[in-house]
N, C-alpha and C positions, 0 to 999 in steps of 0.2 A: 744176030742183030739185037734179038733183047738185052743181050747180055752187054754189050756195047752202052745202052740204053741205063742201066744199073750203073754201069760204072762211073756214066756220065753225074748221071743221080749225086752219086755217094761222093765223087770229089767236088759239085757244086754247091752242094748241103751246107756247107763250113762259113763258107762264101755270104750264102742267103742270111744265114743266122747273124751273123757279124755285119753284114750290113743291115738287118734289122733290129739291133739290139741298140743304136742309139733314139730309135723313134721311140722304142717301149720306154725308155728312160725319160725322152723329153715329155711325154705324156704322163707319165707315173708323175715327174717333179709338177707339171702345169696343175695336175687334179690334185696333187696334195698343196699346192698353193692356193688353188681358190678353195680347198677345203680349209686349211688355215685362216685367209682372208671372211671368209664364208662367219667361220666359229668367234671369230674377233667379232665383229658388227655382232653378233648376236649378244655373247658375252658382255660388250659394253654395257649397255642398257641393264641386264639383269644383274651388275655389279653395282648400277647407281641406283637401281631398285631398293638392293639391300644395305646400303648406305643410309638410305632414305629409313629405311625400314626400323635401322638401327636407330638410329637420330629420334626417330618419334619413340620410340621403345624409351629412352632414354628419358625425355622430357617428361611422358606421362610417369618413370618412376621417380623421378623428382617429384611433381603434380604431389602423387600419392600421398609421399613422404612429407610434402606441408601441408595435405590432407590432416594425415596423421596426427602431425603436431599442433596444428589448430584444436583436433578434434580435444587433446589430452590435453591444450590448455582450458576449453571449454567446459571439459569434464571437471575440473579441479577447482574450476570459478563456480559449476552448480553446486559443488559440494561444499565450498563455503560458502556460499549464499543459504541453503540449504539448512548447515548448520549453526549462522545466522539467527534464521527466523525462527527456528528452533529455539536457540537458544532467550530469544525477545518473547516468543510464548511460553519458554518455561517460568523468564522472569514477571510476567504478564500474571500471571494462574497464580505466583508467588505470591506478589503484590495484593490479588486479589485475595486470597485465602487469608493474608497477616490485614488486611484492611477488614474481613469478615469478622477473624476473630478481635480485634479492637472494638469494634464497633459491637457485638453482643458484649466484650465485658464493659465496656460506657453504656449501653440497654439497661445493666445490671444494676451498675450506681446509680444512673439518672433515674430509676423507675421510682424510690423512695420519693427522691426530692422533684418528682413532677406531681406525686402524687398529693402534694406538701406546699403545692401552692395557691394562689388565691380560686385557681378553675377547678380544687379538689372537690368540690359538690357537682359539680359537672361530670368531671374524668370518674368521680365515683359512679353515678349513675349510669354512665355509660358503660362502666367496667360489669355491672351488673349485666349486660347482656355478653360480655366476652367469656367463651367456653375452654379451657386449656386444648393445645394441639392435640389431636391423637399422635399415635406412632402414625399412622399411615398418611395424615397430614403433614407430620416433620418430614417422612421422606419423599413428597408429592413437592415438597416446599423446597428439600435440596439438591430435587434432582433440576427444578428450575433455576436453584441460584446458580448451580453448577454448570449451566449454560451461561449465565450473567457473567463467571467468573472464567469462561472460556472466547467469550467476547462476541458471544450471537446476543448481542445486545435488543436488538428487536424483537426476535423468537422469545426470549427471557421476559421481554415486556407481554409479550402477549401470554405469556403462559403463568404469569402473575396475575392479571385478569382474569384468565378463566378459574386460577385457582381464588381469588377474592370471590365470584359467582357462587362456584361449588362451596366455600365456606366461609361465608362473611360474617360471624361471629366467632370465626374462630381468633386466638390470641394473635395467630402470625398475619392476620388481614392484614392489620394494619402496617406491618413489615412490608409484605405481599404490595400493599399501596407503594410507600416510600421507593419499593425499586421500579415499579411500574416508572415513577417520576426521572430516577434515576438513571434509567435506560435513555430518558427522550434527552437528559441531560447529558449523555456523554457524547449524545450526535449532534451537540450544540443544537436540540430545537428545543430554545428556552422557554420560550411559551407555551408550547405543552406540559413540560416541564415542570414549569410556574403552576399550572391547574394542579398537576396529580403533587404535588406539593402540600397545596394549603389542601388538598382533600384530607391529607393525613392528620393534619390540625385541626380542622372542624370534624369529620367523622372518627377516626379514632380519636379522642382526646389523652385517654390512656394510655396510651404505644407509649414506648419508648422511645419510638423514632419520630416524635414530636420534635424535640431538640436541633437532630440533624435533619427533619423537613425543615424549619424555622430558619436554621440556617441556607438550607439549599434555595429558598425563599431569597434569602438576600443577597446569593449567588445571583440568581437568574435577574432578580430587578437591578442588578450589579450591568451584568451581559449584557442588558435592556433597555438601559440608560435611564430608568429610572431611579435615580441617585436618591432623592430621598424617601423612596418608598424600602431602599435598599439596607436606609441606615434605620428604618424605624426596625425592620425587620433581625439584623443584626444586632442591635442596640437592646434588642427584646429577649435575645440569644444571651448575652453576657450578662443580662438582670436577672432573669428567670435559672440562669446554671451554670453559677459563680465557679469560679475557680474545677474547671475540667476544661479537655481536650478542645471540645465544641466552641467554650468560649472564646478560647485561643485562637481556634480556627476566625472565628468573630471579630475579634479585637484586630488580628492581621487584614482579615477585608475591609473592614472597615477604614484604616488606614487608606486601602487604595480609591475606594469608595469617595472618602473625600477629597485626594490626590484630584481624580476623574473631576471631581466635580466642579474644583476651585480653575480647573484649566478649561473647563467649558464654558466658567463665567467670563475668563481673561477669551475666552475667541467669541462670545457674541460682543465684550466689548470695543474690541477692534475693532471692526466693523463703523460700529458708528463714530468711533473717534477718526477716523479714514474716511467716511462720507461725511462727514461735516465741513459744513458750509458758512464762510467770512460772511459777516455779516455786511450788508449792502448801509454803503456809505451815504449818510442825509445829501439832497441833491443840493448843491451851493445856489446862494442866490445870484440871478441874473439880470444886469440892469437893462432896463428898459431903452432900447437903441435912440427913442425921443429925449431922455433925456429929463423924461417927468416921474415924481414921484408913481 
């Protein structure tokens, strides 16, 4: 009986396999479809992710890149600007140094011939209390010009002052005055200006830099629109120190001095020739409507 039972087994086997082996199949294909289906939908999305991803990647190394070139045109504009200014305060300190040294050897010439003019009992007497510089006053004196000629024009005024304090019989006081003047003058405040000016011509009478205070005098009544305070002043410049730099300077302003002056006459007279007024006509006579004298 078992054995019947086996046999049955062994030739049914064949049978069962073969008719189960189309379900394994359609199963196998179904799971591997939705597992393809499945990995697609997922896939989509992290492909457009990385597209996206790409694209921005993209733009910011552009960005960067006229980052870049902005930055090195920027850089190339500070360095000429840079060497610019440079180059305007190298010529600046120049100008200043070749205008120093003019202006001491004109001190040189003018000292005879100020000394040699009608106020030499004066400038003498007063030379009487002027003491020659020390060394330690000449270099007290050019470490302040050396800021005048670096263009701290203010600082340089004030450090003129205190050196006129500390030695005001020294020879360079009155130097020491004339830049005090000079400093208020390059920031156009001519009225201060104007004061530390004529100080140099009433208290040092002796300086050197008489001359060019007298002239910076006619500068600023120039500025000031005082024109004929301007022309006495200038006019005073080219009598007292004939034939030098100064008077030249003089004789040029003074041209424009009177320029200024002949056109401020022609504009106030506009004016009244514009407002004037026709003279009102004698009223006619009218006869008497009676008819009597």
């Amino acid at each position: 009986m078992l054995h019947r039972l086996l046999l049955s087994i062994a030739f049914a086997a064949p049978a069962l396999v073969l008719a189960a082996a189309p379900v394994v199949e359609q199963s196998t294909v179904a799971t591997r479809i939705r597992t393809v289906a499945t990995g697609d939908s997922r896939a989509a999305p992290a492909e457009a992710d990385t597209v996206s991803l790409r694209k921005q990647l993209v733009d910011l190394t552009l960005e960067i890149d006229q980052l870049r070139t902005e930055l090195r045109e920027m850089r190339g504009q500070l360095e000429t600007q840079t060497h610019e200014t440079e180059s305007l305060k190298t010529r600046n300190r120049e100008a200043l140094a070749d205008v120093d040294k003019r202006l001491r050897e004109q001190e040189r010439r003018n000292a005879p011939a100020a000394m040699g003019t009608g106020a030499a009992a004066g400038a003498a007497d007063a030379a009487k209390s002027v003491t020659p510089a020390s060394a330690g006053e000449q270099q007290e004196y050019d470490a302040i010009f050396a800021l005048m000629k670096q263009g701290y024009y203010e600082k340089a005024g004030k450090g003129f002052l205190e050196f006129i304090a500390k030695h005001p019989t020294s020879e360079l006081a009155g130097h020491a005055q004339y830049w005090v003047g000079e400093a208020q003058y390059v920031g156009r405040n001519f009225k201060p200006a104007l004061v530390e000016f004529i100080k140099v011509v009433d208290t040092y009478p002796s300086s050197p830099k008489v001359a060019d205070a007298l002239l910076k005098i006619g500068y600023c009544q120039h500025e000031l629109g005082n024109f004929e305070k301007a022309r006495e002043a200038l006019q005073q410049v080219i009598s007292r120190y004939p034939n030098t730099s100064t008077a030249k300077s003089a004789e040029k302003r003074l041209v424009d001095v009177k320029a200024a002056e002949q056109k401020q006459k022609a504009v106030e007279v506009k004016p009244k020739t514009a407002d004037a007024k026709p003279k009102a006509k004698a009223p006619e006579p009218v006869e008497p409507k009676s008819g009597k004298p």
